[in-house]
Every structure is written in structure tokens, then in C-alpha cells.
C-alpha positions in Angstrom: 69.1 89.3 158.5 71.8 90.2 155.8 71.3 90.0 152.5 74.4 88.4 150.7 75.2 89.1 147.0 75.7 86.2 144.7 79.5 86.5 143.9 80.6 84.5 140.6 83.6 82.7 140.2 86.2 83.4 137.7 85.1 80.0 135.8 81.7 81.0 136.2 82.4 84.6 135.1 83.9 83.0 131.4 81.2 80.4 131.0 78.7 83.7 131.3 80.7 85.6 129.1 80.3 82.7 126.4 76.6 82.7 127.2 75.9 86.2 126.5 78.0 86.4 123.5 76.1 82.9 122.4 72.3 84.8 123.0 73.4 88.0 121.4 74.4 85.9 118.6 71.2 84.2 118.0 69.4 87.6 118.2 71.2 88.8 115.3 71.2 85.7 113.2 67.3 85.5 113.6 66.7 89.1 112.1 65.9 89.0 108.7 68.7 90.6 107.3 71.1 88.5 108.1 69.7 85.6 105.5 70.2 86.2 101.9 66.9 85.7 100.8 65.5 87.8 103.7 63.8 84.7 105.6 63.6 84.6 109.1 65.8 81.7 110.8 64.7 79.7 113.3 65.7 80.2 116.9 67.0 76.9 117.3 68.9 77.0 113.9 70.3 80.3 114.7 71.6 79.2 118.3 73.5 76.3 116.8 75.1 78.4 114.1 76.0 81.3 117.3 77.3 78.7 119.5 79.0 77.2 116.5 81.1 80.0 115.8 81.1 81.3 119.1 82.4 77.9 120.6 84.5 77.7 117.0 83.3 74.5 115.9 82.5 74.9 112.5 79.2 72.3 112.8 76.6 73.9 110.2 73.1 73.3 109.5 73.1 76.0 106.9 75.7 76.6 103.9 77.4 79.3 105.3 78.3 80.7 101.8 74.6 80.6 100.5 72.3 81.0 103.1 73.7 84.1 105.0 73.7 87.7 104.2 76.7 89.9 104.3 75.4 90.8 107.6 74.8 87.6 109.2 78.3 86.0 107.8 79.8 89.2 109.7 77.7 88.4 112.5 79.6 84.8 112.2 82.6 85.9 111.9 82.3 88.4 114.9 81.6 85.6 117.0 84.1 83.7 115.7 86.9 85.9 116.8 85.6 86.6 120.0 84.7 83.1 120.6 88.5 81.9 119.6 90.3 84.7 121.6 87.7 85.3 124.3 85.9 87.7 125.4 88.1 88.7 128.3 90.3 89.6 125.9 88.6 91.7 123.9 87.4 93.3 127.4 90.8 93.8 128.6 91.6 94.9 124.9 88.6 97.7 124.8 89.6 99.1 128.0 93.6 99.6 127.1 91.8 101.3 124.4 90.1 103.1 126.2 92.8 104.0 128.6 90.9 102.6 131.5 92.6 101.3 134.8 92.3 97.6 134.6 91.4 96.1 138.0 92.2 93.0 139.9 89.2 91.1 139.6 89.7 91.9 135.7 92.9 90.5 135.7 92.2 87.4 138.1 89.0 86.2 135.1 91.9 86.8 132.4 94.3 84.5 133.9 91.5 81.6 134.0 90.4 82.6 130.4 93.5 81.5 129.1 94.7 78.8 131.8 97.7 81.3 132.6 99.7 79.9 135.4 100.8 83.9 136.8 98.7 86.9 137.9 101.5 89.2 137.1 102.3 90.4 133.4 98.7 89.4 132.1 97.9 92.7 130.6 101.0 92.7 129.3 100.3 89.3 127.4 97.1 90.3 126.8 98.8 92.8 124.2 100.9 90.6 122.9 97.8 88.1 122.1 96.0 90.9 120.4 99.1 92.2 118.4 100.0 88.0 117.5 96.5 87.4 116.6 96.3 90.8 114.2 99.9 90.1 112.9 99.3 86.4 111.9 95.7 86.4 110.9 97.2 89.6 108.7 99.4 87.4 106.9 97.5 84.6 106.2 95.1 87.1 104.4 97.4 88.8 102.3 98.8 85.1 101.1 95.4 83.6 100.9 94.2 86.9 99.1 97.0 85.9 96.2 95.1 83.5 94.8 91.2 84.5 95.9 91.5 88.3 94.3 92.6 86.7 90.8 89.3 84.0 91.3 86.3 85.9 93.3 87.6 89.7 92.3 89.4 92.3 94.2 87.0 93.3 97.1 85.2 89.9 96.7 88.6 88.3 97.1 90.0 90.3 99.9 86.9 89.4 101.9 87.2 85.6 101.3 90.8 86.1 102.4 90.1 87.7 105.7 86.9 85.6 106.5 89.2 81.9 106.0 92.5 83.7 107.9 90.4 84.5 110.6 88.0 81.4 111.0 91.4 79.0 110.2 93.7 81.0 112.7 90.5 81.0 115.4 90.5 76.7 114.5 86.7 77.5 113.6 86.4 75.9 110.3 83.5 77.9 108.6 83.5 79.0 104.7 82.1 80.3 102.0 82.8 78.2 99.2 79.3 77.0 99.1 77.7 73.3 99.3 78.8 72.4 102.2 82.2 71.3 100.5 84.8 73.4 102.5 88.2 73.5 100.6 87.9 70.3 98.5 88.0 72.5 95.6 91.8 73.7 96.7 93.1 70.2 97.7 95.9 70.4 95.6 97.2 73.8 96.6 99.8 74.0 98.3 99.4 78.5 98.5 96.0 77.4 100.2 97.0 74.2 102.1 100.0 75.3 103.9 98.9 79.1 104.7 95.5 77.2 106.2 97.9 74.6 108.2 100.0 77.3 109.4 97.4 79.4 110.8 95.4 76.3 112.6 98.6 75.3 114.1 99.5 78.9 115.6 96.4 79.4 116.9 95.9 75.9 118.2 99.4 76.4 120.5 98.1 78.6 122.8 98.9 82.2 124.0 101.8 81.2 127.0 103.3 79.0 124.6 103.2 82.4 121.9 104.7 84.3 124.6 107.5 81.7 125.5 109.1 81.9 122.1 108.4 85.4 122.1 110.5 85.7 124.6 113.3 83.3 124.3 113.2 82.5 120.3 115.1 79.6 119.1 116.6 78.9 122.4 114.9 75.2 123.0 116.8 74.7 126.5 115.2 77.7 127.9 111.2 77.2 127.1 109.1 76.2 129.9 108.4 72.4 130.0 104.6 73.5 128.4 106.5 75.0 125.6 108.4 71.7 124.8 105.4 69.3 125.7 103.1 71.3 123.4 105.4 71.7 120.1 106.8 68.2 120.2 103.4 66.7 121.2 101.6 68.9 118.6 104.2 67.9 115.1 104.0 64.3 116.3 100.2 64.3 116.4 100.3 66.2 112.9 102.9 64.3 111.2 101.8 60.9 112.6 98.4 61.3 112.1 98.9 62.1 108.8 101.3 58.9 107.8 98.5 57.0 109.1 95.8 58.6 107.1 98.1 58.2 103.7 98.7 54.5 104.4 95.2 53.8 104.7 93.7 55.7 102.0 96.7 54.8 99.8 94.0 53.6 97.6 91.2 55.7 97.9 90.8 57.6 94.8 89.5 60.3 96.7 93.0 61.3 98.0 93.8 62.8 94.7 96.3 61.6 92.1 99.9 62.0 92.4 101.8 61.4 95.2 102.1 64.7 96.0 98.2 65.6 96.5 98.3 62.1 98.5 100.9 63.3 100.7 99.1 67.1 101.1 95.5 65.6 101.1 96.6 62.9 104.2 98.8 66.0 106.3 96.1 68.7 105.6 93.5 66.2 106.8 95.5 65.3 110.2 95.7 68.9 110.6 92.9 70.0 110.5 91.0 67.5 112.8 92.9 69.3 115.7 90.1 71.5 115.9 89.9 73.5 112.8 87.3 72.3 110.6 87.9 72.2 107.2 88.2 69.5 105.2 90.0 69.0 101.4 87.8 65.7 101.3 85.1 63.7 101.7 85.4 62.8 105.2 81.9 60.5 104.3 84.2 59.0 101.7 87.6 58.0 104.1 87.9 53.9 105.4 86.9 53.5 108.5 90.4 53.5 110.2 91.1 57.2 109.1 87.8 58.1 110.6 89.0 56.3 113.9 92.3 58.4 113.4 90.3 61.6 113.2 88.4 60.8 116.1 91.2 60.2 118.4 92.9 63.6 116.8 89.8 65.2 117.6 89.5 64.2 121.2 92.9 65.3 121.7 92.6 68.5 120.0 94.9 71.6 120.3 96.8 72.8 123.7 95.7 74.5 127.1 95.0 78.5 126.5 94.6 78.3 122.9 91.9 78.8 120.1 91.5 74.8 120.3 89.1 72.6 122.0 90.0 68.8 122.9 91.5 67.3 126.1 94.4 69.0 125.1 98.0 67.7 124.1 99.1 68.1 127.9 96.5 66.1 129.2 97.7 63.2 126.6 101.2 63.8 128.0 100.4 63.3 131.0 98.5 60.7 131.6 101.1 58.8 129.2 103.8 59.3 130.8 102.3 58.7 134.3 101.3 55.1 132.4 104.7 55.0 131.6 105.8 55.3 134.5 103.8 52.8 136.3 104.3 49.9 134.4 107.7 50.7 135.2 107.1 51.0 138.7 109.0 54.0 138.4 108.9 57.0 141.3 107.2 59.5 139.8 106.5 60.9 136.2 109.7 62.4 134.0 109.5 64.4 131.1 112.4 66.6 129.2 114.8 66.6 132.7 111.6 67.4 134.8 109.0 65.7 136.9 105.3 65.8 137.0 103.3 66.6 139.6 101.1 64.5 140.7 98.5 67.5 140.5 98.8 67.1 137.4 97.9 63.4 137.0 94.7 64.0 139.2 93.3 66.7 137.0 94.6 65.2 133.7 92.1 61.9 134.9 89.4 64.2 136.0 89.6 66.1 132.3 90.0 62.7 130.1 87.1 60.8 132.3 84.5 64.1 132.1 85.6 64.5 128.3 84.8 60.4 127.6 81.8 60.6 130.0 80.0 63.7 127.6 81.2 61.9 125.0 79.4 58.7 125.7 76.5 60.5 127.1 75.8 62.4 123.9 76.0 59.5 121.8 73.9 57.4 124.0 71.4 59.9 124.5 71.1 60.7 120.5 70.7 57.0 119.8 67.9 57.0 121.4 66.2 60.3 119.4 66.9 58.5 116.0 68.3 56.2 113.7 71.8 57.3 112.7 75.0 55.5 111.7 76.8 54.9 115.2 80.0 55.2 113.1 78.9 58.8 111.9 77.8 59.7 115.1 80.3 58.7 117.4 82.4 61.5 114.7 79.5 64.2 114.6 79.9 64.0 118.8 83.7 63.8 119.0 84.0 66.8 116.6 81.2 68.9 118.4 83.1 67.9 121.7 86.4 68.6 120.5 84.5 72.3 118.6 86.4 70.6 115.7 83.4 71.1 113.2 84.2 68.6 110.4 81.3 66.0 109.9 80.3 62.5 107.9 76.9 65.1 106.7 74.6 64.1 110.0 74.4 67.4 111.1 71.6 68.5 109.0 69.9 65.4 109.6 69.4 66.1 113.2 65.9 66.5 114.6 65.9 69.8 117.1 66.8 67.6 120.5 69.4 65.9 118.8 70.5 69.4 118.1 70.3 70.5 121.3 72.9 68.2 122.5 75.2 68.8 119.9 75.0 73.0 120.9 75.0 71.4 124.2 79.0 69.5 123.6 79.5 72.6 121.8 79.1 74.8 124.9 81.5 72.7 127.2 83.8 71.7 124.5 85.1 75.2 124.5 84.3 76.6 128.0 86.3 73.2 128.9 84.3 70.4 130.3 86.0 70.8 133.6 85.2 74.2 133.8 81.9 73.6 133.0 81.4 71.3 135.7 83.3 73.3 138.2 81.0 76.6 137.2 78.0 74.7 137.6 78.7 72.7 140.7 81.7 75.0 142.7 81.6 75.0 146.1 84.0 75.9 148.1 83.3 74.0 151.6 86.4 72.3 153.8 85.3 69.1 155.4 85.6 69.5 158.8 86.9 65.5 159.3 89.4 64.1 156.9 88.1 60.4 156.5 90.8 57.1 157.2 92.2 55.7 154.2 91.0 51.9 153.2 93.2 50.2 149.9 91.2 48.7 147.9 92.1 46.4 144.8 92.9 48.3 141.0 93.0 46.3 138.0 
């Protein structure tokens, strides 16, 4: 009798990938030296922070400015680049480095890494991620650097700079300010605001969508129907999101106090909740309704291939249109002079149901460890799911299993929920009958 080796999928390649990243994380973060007052962390403390900023969440039980070392915030930050660009990338990266012949089965896990749609040209866009991500994290350093060197000192300064480019461009959230207040300090500044905004939007628009302007520049006609669904979907997601934050905090105090620091406040806020993490306020201190507005934001999240977690802007499009399109009794899906497959739908259901169904789970199952605010935890689960990172203050609050299934949302939130289940469950088996069809009544 043969003995057949266990051959891993590419899904279930990536979700291992993340795994081992996670562990050799939480090794690190456990030794001594990576606190600053030379205390051991716990295990369970120093897997949330890994998978944290592995999964680029930004959820912290720890001040991330006070409680690490040097060491263990470069430890964080490690992770938090590998986590955002993935580790096939850096793979791929090290062996061009390395001049090494890059084979098929190497190429084959990159294209599911970062939902390409094309074996052909991925190492070649697997440079031009690298170069993009060195280039534009770069930049936001050297503006973010003009006004941190002047504050915290030159080589303090500089490392502030390239810590917050590289945990806002990776949509990870993290900082160093201290007391768990991320950039609340900054919320009038535009230098800080806009430089943050532009790097969480870049890096939440995914790496085909990089490589379709790339390629074709300003010519709108010519991008690929992702391109337009993701720029279009993503500035009316930021803009509106952010009109509806100002109108119903027009009175909080919180929001600053000229129009202007309204207007910057609402827009960073909106933002941000695609993923990233920080926050310029309170979020404890915002109405209701802009917390409901966050929530949705953050379920949506970013776009497919991208530093981002959520269901992802085409998965909104989607299932909109093909709404749309039924109420209209219409044939078929359109969208910018093109149709949709059908394909699309059925995933686009499968990825909004398993997203809503970890969702609910996690809640549920919380609730029934301890008493929190449903309101505060329905956020705390929709930002772990989305690996968005910005919280009401629950998340030090948490007993260890409540924990556990926050790391847990953290985990599929940036694997992907689908690829998660797919990872854990694939099995490629044909039915040998194809069962009759029987209508049954919707709705």
C-alpha cells in the first residue's frame, strides 16, 4: 500500500504562511526584551498583539507606545509589513534577491495571495508591489517626518515617521503616541491628516488595481472594470461616509471647533474605518448613528488584493447591482458598459453570508462569556472582522476566551473568511449524479 503525501492547496498554503508568521510572532513578543520594563508577556496577550499586526488590525490590549521595547515595537512592525503585503511576497521578493529561479508552484500561491486573476506577469507585479510599497510608504515618512523631527527629535522623529507610514499604508492602525489615544492629538492637521488618508487609501486599493494605472495612467476608458468599480466605489464610501458622520456629530463638541476641523475630523474618521485603525476621536464619544456608519464602513472595508480586510468594495457592487437588477426584472447585472457574471453573484453571496455569519457568531458567543455593551461589541467584532482595529475601549476588558475569538475574527478577517473556510474544508470531489432541480418559493 502507497503512501500518499498530504499536498496543500494554494489557500491552504497562505493561511499557513499567516500561521507561522503569527507563532513566530508571539515567540518574540513573549521574550523579555521586547517589553520596556523587561516583564515577561503573557502568551495569550502576545498572540493577540502578533495576530494583530500580523492580520493588520490594530486591536491592542497593551499601549503600544509604552508597554513595548524598541525591540518588540520592531517586532510589530515587522509583522505588520509582512502581514499587509504578505508573505508570498516577501518570498518571491527574497528569492529575486537572491537571484533564485522562481517556480510554478511559487507563482500559482502568489496569484491566490493577492486574488490575481492571471498566472502570467506575476513576478513581474510582484516587483512592482515591492517598488509601490517602498516608494509610497517612503513618501509618507519624509512628509510625516516634517512635523515629528521638529516634536520627538531627529532620530526619535524619523522613527515615528516610518513606524505610522508603514502601519497607515499596511491599513494596520498601530502607534506610538501613547494612552491608547492614536492621533487625537493631531486632529486638526491637515500635514498629518491627509498624508495618513492618502496612504490608507493606496494601500487599501489593492495591488491589480496599482498595476492598472501603472499601466494605462489617466486614461479612465482603458482600466479594467475592477479598476473603475474600486476607485469610484472606494471615494463614494469615503466621501459619503464622511457627510454622514459630520451631519450627525454636527453637534458633538468632540468634532473640534471650526468648520474646518469638523469637516477633517468627519472625512478622516470615514477614512479610516476602511480598515486602518486610527482614530482623531473618541470613537466611545460619537452618537450612535456614526457608530452604525463605522460599522457598515467597516464590514465593507477596502478592495480585493489589497492591504484591507472587509467584504470588500466589489462584493458591495455586486450584490447591489444584481439587487438592482432584479427588482427591475432586468437580464442580467450591468455595470460601466459591461455585465456581471453570474459567478460573480454566487461568490459575492457566499463572501457577505460567511462574513455576517462570523460576525453574528462572535457576538453571540462573547455575550455569553460576559456582560458588555451590545452596541460596543457588535463594533469591537465588526472591526476585528473587518482587521480594522479601532474600538469603543472593550478590548482590554476582555477575559482570555473572549480574546480568543477576537484573535480568532482576526485570523479569517485577513486570510478572507472564504478562504478560510475553503482551506479548512477543501475538497475536491465531483458528484457522480447531478441531482433534478425542484423551484421552491423566495421571499
Amino acid at each position: 500500500m502507497q503512501n500518499k503525501k498530504m499536498k496543500l492547496s494554494n489557500l491552504q498554503i497562505v493561511a499557513l504562511g499567516f500561521f507561522l508568521t503569527i507563532l513566530m510572532g508571539t515567540i518574540l513578543l513573549c521574550l523579555p526584551i521586547a517589553t520596556a520594563d523587561g516583564e515577561t508577556t503573557t502568551i495569550l496577550d502576545a498572540l493577540f498583539t502578533a495576530v494583530s499586526a500580523t492580520c493588520v488590525t490594530g486591536l491592542v490590549v497593551y499601549d503600544t507606545g509604552t508597554h513595548w521595547s524598541l525591540f518588540g515595537q520592531i517586532v510589530i512592525i515587522g509583522l505588520i509589513q509582512i502581514g499587509g503585503l504578505g508573505f508570498m511576497t516577501f518570498s518571491l521578493g527574497f528569492l529575486m534577491l537572491m537571484r533564485k529561479k522562481i517556480g510554478l508552484r511559487h507563482r500559482e500561491v502568489m496569484v491566490e495571495s493577492i486574488n490575481s486573476t492571471q498566472l502570467g506577469g506575476i513576478v513581474r507585479l510582484t516587483k512592482k508591489i515591492l517598488i509601490g510599497t517602498l516608494l509610497f510608504e517612503s513618501i509618507g515618512a519624509v512628509l510625516l517626518s516634517i512635523r515629528f523631527i521638529p516634536e520627538f527629535g531627529l532620530i526619535r522623529g524619523i522613527y515615528f515617521s516610518i513606524f505610522h507610514a508603514i502601519s497607515a499604508f499596511c491599513n494596520a492602525g498601530f502607534d506610538l503616541f501613547g494612552g491608547y489615544n492614536s492621533i487625537v492629538a493631531y486632529s486638526d492637521d491637515l500635514l498629518i491628516n491627509f498624508t495618513l488618508m492618502g496612504l490608507i487609501t493606496i494601500g487599501g486599493l489593492g495591488f491589480l488595481v496599482w498595476e492598472d494605472i501603472w499601466n494605462k495612467k489617466t486614461a479612465w476608458k482603458k482600466y479594467r472594470l475592477q479598476t473603475k468599480i474600486v476607485l469610484s466605489t472606494s471615494f463614494f464610501l469615503t466621501v459619503g461616509g464622511g457627510l454622514l458622520i459630520f451631519f450627525m456629530e454636527r453637534h458633538n463638541p468632540i468634532m473640534g471647533t471650526g468648520i474646518q476641523e469638523r469637516i477633517l475630523t468627519s472625512l478622516f474618521q470615514s477614512c479610516t474605518t476602511r480598515t486602518a485603525g486610527f482614530n482623531s476621536v473618541d470613537p466611545a464619544a460619537l452618537s450612535g448613528g456614526s457608530k452604525v456608519v463605522m460599522m457598515l464602513l467597516m464590514f465593507v472595508g477596502g478592495s480585493p488584493g489589497s492591504t484591507a480586510g472587509g467584504i470588500k468594495t466589489t462584493t458591495l457592487v455586486v450584490v447591489i447591482m444584481y439587487t438592482i437588477a432584479g427588482v427591475r426584472h432586468g437580464r442580467g447585472a450591468h455595470i460601466f458598459d459591461r455585465r456581471l457574471s453570474e459567478e460573480a453573484l454566487h461568490k459575492a453571496i457566499f463572501v457577505l453570508f460567511i462574513n455576517l455569519t462570523f460576525v453574528l457568531s462572535g457576538v453571540i458567543i462573547i455575550c455569553c462569556i460576559q456582560n458588555l455593551d451590545v452596541t460596543d461589541l457588535f463594533f469591537e467584532v465588526f472591526s476585528a472582522m473587518g482587521t480594522v482595529g479601532i474600538t469603543t475601549g472593550i478590548t482590554r476588558e476582555l477575559v482570555p476566551l473572549s480574546k480568543c475569538v477576537i484573535i480568532f475574527l482576526m485570523y479569517c478577517g485577513r486570510v478572507g473568511s472564504v478562504s478560510f473556510a475553503v482551506a479548512l474544508l477543501e475538497r475536491k470531489v465531483t458528484p457522480p449524479v447531478t441531482l433534478p432541480i425542484e423551484k421552491i418559493t423566495i421571499g
